[in-house]
C-alpha positions in Angstrom: 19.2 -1.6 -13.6 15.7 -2.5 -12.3 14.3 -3.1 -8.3 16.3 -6.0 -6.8 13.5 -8.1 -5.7 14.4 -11.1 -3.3 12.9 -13.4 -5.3 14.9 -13.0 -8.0 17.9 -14.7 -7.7 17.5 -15.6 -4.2 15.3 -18.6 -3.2 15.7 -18.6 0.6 17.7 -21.8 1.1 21.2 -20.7 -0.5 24.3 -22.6 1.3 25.7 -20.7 4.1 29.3 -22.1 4.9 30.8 -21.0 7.8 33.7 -20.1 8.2 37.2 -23.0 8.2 40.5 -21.1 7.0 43.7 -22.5 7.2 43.3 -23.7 10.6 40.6 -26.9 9.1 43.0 -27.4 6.3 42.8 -24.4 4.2 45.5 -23.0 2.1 46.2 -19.7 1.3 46.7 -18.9 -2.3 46.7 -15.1 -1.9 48.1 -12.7 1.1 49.1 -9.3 0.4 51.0 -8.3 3.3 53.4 -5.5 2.8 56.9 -5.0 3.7 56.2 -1.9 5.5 53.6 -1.1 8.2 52.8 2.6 6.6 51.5 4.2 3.6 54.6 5.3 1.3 52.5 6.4 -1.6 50.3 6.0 -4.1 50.1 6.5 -7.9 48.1 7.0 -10.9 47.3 2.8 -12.2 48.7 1.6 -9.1 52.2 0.0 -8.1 53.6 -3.4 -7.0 56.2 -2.1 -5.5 56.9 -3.7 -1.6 54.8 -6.8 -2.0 56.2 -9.1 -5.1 54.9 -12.5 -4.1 51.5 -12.6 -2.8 50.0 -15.3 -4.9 50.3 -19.3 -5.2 52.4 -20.3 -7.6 51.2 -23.1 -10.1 52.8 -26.8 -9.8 51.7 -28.1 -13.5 50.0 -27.2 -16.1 47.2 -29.1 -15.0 46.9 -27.6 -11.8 43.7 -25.4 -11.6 43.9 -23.2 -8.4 42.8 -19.9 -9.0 45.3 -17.0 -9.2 44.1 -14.4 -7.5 45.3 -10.5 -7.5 44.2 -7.0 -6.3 47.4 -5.2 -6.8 46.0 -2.6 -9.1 44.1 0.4 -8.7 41.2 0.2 -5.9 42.0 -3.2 -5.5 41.7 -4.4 -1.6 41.6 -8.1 -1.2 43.9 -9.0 1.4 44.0 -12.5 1.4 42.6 -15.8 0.0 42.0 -19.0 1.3 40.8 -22.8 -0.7 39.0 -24.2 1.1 38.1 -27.0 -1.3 39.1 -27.6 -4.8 36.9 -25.1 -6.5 35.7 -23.0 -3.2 38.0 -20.4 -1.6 37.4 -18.2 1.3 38.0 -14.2 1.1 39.4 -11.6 3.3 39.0 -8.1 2.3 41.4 -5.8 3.7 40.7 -3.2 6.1 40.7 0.7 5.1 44.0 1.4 5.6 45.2 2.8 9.4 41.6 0.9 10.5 40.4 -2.3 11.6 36.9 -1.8 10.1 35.2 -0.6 6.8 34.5 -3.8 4.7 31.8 -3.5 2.1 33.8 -2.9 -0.8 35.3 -5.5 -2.8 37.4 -5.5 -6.4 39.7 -8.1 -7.4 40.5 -10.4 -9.7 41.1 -14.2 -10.6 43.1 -15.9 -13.3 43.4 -19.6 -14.4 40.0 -20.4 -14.8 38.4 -23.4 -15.7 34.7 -23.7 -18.3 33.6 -26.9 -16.8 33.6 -26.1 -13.0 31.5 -24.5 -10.4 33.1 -22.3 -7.9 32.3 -20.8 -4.4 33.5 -17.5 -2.9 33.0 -16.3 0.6 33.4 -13.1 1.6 34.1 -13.7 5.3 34.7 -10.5 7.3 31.6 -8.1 6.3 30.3 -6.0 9.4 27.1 -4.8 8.1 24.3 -6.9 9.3 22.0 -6.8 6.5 22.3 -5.9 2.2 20.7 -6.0 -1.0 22.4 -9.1 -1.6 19.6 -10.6 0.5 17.1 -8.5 -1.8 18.4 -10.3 -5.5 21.7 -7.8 -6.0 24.4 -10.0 -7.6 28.2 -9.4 -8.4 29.6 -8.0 -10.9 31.8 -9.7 -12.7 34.6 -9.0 -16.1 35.8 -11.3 -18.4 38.6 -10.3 -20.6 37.7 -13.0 -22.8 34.2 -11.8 -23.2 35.4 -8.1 -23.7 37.8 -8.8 -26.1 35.8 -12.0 -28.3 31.8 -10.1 -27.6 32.3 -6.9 -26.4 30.7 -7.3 -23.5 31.6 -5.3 -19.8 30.9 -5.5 -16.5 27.7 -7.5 -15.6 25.9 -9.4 -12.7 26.5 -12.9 -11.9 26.5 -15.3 -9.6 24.0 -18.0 -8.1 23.2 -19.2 -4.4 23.8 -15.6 -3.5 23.6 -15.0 0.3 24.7 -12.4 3.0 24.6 -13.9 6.2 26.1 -14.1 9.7 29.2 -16.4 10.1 31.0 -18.3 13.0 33.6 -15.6 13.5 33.5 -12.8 15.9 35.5 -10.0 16.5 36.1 -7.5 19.5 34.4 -4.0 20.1 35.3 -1.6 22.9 31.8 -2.6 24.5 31.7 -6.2 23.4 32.2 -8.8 20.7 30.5 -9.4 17.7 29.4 -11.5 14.5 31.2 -11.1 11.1 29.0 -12.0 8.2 29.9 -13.6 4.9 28.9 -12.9 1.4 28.7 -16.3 -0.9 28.5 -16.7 -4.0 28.8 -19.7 -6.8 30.3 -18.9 -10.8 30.7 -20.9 -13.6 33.0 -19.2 -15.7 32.5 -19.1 -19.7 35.8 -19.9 -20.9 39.3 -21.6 -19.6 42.3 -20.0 -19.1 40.0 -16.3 -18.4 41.0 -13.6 -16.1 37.5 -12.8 -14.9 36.9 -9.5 -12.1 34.8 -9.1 -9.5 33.6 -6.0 -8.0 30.6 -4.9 -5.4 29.7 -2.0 -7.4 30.9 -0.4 -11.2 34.8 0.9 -10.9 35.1 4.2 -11.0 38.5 4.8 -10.3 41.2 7.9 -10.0 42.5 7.4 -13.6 39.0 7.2 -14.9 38.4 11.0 -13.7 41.3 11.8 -14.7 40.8 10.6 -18.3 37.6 12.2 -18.3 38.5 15.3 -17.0 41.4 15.4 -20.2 38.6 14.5 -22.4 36.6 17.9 -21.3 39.9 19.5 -21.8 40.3 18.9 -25.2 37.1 19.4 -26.2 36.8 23.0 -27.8 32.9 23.7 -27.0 33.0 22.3 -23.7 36.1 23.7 -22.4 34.7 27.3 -23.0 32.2 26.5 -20.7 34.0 24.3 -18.3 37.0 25.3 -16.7 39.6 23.4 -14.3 42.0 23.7 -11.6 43.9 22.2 -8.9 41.8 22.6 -5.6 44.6 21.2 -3.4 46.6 18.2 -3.0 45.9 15.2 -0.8 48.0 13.1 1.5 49.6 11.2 -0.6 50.1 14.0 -3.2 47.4 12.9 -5.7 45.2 16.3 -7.1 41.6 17.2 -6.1 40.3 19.1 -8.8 37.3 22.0 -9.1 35.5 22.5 -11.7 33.7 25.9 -12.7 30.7 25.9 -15.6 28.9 28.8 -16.0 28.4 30.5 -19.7 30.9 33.4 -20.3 28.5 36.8 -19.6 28.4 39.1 -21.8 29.7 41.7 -19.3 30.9 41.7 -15.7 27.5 42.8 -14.1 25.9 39.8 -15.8 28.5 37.4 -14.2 27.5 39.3 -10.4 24.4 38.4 -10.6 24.5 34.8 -11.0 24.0 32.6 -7.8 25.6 29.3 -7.5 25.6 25.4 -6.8 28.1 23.5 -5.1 28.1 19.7 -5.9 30.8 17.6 -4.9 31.0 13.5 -4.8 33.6 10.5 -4.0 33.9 11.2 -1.0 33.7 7.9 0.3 35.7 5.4 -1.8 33.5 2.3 -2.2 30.9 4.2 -3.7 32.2 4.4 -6.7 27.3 4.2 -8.1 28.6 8.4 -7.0 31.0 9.2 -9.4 28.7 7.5 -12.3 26.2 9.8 -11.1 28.8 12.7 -11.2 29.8 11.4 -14.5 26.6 11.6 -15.7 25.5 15.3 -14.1 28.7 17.1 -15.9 27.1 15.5 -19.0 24.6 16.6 -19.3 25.6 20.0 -17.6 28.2 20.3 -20.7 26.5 18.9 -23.2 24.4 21.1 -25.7 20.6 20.3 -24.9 18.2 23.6 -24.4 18.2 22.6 -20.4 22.0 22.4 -19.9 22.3 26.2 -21.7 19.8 27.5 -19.5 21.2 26.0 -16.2 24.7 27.0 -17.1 23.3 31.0 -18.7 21.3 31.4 -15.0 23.8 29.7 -12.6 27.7 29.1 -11.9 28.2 25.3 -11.0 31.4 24.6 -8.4 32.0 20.8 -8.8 34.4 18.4 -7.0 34.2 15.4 -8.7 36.2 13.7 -6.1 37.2 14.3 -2.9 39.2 10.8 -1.7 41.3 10.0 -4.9 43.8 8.7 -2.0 40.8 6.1 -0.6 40.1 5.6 -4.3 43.6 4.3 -5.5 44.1 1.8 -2.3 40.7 0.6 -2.7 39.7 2.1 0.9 35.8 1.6 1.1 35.5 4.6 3.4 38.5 6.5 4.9 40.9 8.7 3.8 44.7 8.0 4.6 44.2 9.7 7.7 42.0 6.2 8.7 38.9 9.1 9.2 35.7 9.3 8.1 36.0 12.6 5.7 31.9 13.1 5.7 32.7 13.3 9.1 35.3 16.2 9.5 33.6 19.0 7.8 33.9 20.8 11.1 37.2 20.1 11.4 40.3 22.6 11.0 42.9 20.4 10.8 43.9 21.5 6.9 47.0 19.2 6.8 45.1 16.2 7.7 41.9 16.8 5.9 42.7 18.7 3.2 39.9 18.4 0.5 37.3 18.9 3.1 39.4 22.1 4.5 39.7 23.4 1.1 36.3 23.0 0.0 35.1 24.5 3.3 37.7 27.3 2.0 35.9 27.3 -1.6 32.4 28.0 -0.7 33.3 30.5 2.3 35.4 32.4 -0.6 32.0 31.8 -3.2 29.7 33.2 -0.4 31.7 36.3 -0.6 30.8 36.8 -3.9 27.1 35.8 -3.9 24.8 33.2 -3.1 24.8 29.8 -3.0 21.5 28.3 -3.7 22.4 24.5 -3.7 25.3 22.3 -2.1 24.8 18.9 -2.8 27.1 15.6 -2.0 26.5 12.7 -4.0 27.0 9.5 -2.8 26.1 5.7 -2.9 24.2 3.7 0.0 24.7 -0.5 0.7 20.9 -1.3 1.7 18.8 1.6 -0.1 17.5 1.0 -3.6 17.8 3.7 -6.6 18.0 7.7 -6.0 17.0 9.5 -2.6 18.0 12.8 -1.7 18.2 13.9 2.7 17.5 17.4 3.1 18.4 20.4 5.9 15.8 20.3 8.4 17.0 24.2 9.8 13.1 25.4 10.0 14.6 29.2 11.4 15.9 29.6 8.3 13.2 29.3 6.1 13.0 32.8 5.3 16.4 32.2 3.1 15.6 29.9 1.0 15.7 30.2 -2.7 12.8 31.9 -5.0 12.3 32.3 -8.4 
């Protein structure tokens, strides 16, 4: 995709409702409010299970509210709210064991009508600034269009704005402003079931379909091989990846240093695991540059290290409600386990020989296209890597 430029899709005088919910007349249409106040589990495509009525059921044939629904994997809108006849208000839901972490959002609406313009508000955003302000637009995907045109995920969307609401919310030091994210649609066909997402899907059955692909492959899985690094909360696998070429002898294998990469750690940012997706590749794939990578190095690779913030739709916790890319100094193994056992991974690889490159790929809310931050450990110059 090019630059977002401001300009673009963004004229400076898009409509900024505040906020009005049920207590000005609204009515909710959507609430996904479990029967139980923990996590029980979670599974590969998702499960209904505990919550079987969370949307507004339809009066007529003629009646054109919205249906909406997240119940499905990565999914987190907690609750809807119209507001008008064709405008509804949003609530995304929290990272689970939290009462923060809002950026991500992926659901999905059904019913729709061709002739009609319609308003969502995303109304309980934290951030204070995003590239919605700098011409970024939804995505959206119609099943209609996928199944009569072929056509995916896109952007969409007009009088696109990310501003500061009337709602507040308390801080231990003090209270502050939630801001909304508005958007109108006018959807291509009746009767649609259109999604919305803030960036691509990229979810825990996706890498799992992929990794099987890499597994059936004959060429690739010589060069690419897999195993369970450990299990998560919630059960769900973290895998490893090794590719390397196979050596022609053991003292060829010695000699080869490695690279660590790993990615997904946070949930929401699924723009990582396309990147991932993209790096093993090219790393498998058969072009003069991929052979000599994988004939000079062995490449460790996590594809993802949250599957269990994946599933629910967690934007960046794990189900321990932390902040994983902040535990890597933890020891708590039981309730961090992919970060213990990665720590586990390389301290086992360094044994063996060096590691030239770790690098974590991830996704940003307010930074545009690729950009890398770097160690800044100037007494250890004398180690790094040479040709």
């Amino acid at each position: 995709e090019p630059f977002y430029r401001a300009k673009m899709f963004t004229a400076g005088f898009e409509t900024c409702p505040m906020v009005r919910g049920e207590a000005s007349g609204g009515r909710t249409v959507f609430c996904y409010e479990t029967q139980t106040s923990f996590f029980m589990k979670s599974c590969v495509r998702g499960s209904r299970s505990g919550c079987e009525s969370c949307s507004v059921t339809l009066e007529s044939a003629d009646d054109t509210t919205l249906i909406f629904e997240s119940r499905f994997e990565s999914g987190n809108l907690g609750k809807a709210v119209q507001v008008g006849e064709n405008e509804y208000e949003l609530w995304m839901r929290y990272d689970l064991y939290t009462n923060k972490h809002t950026q991500w959002f992926y659901f999905r609406v059904a019913n729709t009508r061709a002739d009609k313009e319609y308003r969502f508000t995303i109304v309980n955003y934290m951030k204070p600034d995003s590239l919605y302000n700098d011409g970024m637009r939804p995505l959206l995907y119609s099943e209609k269009d996928a199944a009569l045109n072929k056509i995916g995920w896109v952007r969409g969307g007009q009088d696109i704005k990310y501003y500061k609401n009337n709602l507040r919310y308390e801080t231990g030091k003090a209270d502050r402003s939630y801001y909304s994210l508005t958007w109108t649609i006018r959807f291509k066909y009746d009767q649609d079931t259109v999604y919305f997402s803030h960036c691509y899907p990229y979810t825990y059955t996706d890498l799992q379909d992929y990794l099987l692909e890499l597994t059936n492959d004959p060429i690739k899985s010589r060069i690419c091989k897999q195993r369970v690094l450990c299990q998560t909360l919630a059960g769900n696998l973290v895998y490893v990846l090794t590719i390397t070429s196979p050596s022609q002898n053991v003292e060829d294998a010695k000699h080869k240093k490695a690279v660590v990469v790993t990615s997904r750690v946070h949930p929401g940012e699924s723009n990582s695991s396309w990147m991932m997706k993209g790096f093993l590749d090219f790393l498998t794939g058969n072009s003069p540059d991929a052979k000599l990578l994988r004939d000079t190095f062995i490449f460790k690779v996590v594809p993802m290290l949250n599957p269990d913030g994946v599933i629910v739709g967690n934007y960046r916790c794990s189900l321990a409600g932390r902040d994983l890319n902040r535990n890597y100094k933890t020891v708590l193994k039981d309730a961090y386990p992919s970060v213990w056992h990665t720590k586990t991974m390389i301290r086992k690889l360094l044994q063996e020989r060096d590691i030239i490159v770790y690098c974590d790929l991830h996704g940003h809310s307010r930074r545009q296209n690729v950009f890398v931050y770097g160690c800044e450990q100037h007494h250890g110059s004398n180690k790094r890597f040479h040709e």
